[in-house]
C-alpha positions in Angstrom: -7.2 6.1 -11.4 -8.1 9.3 -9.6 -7.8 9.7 -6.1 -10.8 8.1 -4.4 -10.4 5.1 -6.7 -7.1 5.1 -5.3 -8.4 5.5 -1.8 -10.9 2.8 -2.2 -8.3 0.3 -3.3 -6.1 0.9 0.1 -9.2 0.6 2.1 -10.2 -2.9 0.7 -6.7 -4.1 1.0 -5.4 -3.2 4.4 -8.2 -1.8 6.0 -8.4 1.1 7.9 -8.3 -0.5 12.1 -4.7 -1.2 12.5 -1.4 0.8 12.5 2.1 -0.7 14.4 4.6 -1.9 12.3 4.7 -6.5 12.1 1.2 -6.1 12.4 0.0 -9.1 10.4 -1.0 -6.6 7.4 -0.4 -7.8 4.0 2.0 -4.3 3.7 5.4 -5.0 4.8 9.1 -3.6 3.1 10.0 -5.6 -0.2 11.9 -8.3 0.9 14.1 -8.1 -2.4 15.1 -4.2 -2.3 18.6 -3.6 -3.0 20.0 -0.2 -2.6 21.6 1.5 -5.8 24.0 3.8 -3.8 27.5 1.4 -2.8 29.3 4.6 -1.9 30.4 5.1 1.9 30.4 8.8 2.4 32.0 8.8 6.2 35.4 7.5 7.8 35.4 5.1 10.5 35.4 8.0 13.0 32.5 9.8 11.6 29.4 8.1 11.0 26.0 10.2 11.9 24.0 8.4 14.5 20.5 7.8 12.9 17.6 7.3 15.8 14.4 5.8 13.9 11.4 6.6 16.2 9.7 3.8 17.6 8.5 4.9 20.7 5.2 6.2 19.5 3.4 3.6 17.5 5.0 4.2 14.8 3.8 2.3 11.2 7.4 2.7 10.2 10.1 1.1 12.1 14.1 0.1 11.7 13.0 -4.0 11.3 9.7 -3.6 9.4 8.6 -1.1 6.3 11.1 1.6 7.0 13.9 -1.3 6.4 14.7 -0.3 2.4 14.9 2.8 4.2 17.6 2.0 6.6 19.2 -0.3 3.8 20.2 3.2 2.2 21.4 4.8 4.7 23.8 2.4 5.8 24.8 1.9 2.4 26.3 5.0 2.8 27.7 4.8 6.1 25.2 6.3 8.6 24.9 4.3 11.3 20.9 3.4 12.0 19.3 2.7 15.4 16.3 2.3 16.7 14.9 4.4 19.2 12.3 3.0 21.9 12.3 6.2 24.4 10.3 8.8 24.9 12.0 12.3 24.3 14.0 14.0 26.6 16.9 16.0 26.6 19.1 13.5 28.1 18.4 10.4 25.1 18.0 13.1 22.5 21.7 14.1 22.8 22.4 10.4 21.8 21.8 11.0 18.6 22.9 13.1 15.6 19.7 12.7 13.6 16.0 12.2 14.9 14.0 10.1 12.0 10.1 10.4 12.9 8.0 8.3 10.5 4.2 8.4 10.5 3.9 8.1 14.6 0.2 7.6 16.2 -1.1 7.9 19.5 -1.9 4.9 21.6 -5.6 5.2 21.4 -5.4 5.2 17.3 -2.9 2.4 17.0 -5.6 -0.1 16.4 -8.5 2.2 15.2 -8.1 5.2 12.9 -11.2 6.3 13.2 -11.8 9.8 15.1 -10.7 11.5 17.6 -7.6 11.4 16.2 -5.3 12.5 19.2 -1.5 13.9 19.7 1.3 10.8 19.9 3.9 13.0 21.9 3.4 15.1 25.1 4.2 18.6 25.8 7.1 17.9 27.7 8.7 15.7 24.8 8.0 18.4 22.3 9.7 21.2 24.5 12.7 18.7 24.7 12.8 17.7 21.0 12.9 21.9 19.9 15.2 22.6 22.6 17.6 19.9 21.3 17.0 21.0 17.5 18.3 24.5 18.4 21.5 23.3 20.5 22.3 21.7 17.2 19.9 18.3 16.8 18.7 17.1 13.6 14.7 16.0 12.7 13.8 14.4 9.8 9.4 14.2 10.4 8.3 12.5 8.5 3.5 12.6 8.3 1.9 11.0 6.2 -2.2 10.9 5.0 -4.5 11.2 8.2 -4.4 10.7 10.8 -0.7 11.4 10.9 -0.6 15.0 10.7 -3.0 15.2 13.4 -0.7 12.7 15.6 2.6 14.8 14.7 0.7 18.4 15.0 2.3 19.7 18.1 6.0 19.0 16.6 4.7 20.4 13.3 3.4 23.6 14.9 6.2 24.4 17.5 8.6 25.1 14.3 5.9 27.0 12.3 4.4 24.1 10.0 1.0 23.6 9.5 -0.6 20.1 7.9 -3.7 19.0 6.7 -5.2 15.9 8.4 -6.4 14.5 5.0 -5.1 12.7 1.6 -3.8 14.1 -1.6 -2.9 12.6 -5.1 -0.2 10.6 -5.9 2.6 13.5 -7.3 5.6 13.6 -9.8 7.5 17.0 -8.8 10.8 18.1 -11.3 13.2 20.9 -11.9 11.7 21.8 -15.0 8.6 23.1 -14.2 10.0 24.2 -10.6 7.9 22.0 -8.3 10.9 20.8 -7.6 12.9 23.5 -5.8 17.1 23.7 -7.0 19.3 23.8 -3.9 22.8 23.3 -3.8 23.5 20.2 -1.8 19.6 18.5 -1.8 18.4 18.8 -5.1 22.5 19.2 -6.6 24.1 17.0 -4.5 26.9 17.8 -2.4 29.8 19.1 -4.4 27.7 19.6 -7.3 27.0 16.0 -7.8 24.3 13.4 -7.4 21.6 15.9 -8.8 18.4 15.0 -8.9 15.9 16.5 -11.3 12.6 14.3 -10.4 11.3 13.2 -7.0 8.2 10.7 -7.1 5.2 10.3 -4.1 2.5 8.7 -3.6 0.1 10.3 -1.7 0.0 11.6 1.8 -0.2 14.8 2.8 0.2 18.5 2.4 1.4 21.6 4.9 2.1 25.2 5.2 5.8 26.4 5.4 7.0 29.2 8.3 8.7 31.9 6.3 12.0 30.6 6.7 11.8 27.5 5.4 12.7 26.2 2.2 9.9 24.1 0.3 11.4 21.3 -2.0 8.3 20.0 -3.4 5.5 22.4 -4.0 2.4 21.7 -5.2 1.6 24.2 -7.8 -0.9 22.7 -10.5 -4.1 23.3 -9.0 -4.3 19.8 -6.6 -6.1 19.8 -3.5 -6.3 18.2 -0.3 -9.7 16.1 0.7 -10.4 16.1 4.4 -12.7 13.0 5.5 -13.8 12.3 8.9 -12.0 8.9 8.8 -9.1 7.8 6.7 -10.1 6.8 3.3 -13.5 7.5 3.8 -14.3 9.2 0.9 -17.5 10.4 -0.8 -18.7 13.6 -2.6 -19.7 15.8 0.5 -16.3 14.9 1.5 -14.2 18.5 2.6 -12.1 19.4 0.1 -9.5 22.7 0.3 -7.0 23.8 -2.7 -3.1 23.3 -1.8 -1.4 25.5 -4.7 1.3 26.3 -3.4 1.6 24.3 -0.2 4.6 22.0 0.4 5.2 17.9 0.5 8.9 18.4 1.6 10.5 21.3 3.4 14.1 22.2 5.3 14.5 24.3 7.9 18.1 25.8 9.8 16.8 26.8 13.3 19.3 28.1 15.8 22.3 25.8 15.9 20.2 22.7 14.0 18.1 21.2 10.8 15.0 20.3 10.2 13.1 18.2 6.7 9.6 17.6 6.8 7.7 15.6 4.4 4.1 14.9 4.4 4.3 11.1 2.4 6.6 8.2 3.5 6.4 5.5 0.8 8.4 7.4 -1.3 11.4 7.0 1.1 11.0 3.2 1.2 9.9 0.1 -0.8 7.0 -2.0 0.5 4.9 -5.0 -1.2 1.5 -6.8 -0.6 2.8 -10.0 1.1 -0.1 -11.7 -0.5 1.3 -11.4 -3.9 4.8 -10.2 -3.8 3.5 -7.3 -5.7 4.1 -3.3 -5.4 1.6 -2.0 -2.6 -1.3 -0.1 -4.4 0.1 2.4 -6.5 3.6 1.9 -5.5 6.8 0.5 -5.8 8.5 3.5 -3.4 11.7 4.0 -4.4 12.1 1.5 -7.3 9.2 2.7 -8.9 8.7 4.3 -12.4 9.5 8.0 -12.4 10.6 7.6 -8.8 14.5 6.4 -10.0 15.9 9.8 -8.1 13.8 9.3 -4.6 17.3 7.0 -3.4 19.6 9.9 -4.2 17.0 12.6 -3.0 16.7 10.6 0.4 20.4 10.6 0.6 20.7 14.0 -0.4 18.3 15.2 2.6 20.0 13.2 5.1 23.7 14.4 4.3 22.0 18.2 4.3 20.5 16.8 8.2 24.1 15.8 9.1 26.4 19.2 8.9 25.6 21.6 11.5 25.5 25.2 11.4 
């Protein structure tokens, strides 16, 4: 199925009006997801202090579809709260790591059509970067439009650049190097846990500062389409070439760490409540060819949790 067909298909089943997290959409986290990692990586006196964002509309949230997601990271020890403030300095320093999943401004929570408009304020971006480069850790996390849009001004004030729109559904490996090797992500701390495939499904692309590292990079000629509204597709649709952008990227800035990633099902496991069945195309992290994206996800938050 190519990419509009694909789009088409998430149009007719969820539509394209509603975006908060126990919304009453058929797409909710799969009930039945067990986490494959039983490993507890931290003593009793050091567990990393996971904030999941949900101060800012967010589609993913600690209770709702981001819960396989939390499932993991408590299976290996980080501790996993939710966070319901906007940023400052003072609630930042709370935490050890700053999870941002597929926020959305106020005005777009119910309606995705355009303008599509920031979700945080000047004044909370200023504190998040400030906090970063004392020593904070961000995982952002932006998924198809209009995410990118709603998570630009975090994006741009540590050099990445998104695309508002959708891209194809991507298998990224070692072999072929769309898959980047790196010591402790991609190898695992202390040389184990490697992974060698990472699975998405969708979402969206961006430009990397210098400094950063890409761990998926598109390289075989995809693209990026741009609609006006989400999953509005047809063939005057904008489209722009995205050889070698990035889905996934690290950063060390000043004292701290930042991953971006422009898809979020591949971090979690979500179903059609309808049916019991894999949401559209995916099964997240227990999907075919996406057997790694557990020990990936793991991998990227144990790289967020040293500091420099």
């Amino acid at each position: 199925m190519k990419l509009i067909g694909k789009l088409i298909y998430f149009l007719t089943l969820f539509g394209i009006t509603s975006c908060s997290d126990n919304d009453g959409l058929p797409q909710q986290a799969n009930p039945d997801f067990i986490p494959k990692n039983t490993f507890d990586s931290f003593s009793e006196t050091r567990r990393p202090i996971v904030w999941l964002d949900e101060a800012h509309n967010n589609f993913h949230t600690v209770k709702g579809r981001y819960k396989p997601f939390v499932q993991v990271l408590t299976s290996s020890g980080f501790i996993v709260k939710s966070n319901d403030e906007k940023f400052s300095l003072e609630s930042l320093r709370k935490a050890d790591i700053l999870v941002i999943a597929n926020a959305v401004h106020e005005d777009n929570r119910w309606d995705w059509t355009p303008p599509h408009h920031h979700a945080f304020s000047s004044e909370e971006v200023d504190a998040l970067k400030k906090w970063v480069l004392d020593g904070g850790a961000l995982f952002l996390i932006a998924d198809h439009i209009p995410f990118p849009k709603a998570s630009e001004k975090i994006a741009i004030a540590f050099g990445f650049t998104f695309s508002n729109g959708h891209v194809e559904p991507a298998t990224f490996r070692i072999d072929d190097t769309t898959l980047s090797k790196h010591p402790q992500i991609t190898q695992g701390p202390f040389g184990i846990n490697n992974v060698t495939q990472v699975k998405s499904f969708g979402g969206s692309a961006f430009q990397i500062p210098e400094n950063a590292t890409s761990l998926l990079t598109f390289k075989n000629k995809e693209t990026s389409l741009l609609p006006d509204k989400p999953f509005v597709i047809n063939a005057s649709t904008q489209k722009i070439t995205i050889n070698g952008w990035s889905q996934g990227a690290i950063l060390e800035i000043g004292k701290g760490r930042i991953a971006v990633f422009g898809e979020a099902g591949m971090f979690t496991s979500q179903i059609d409540i309808r049916t019991g069945k894999a949401v559209g195309v995916s099964d997240g992290l227990i999907a075919e060819g996406a057997e790694q994206n557990e020990q990936f996800l793991l991998n990227i938050m144990h790289w967020l949790s040293q500091k420099n």
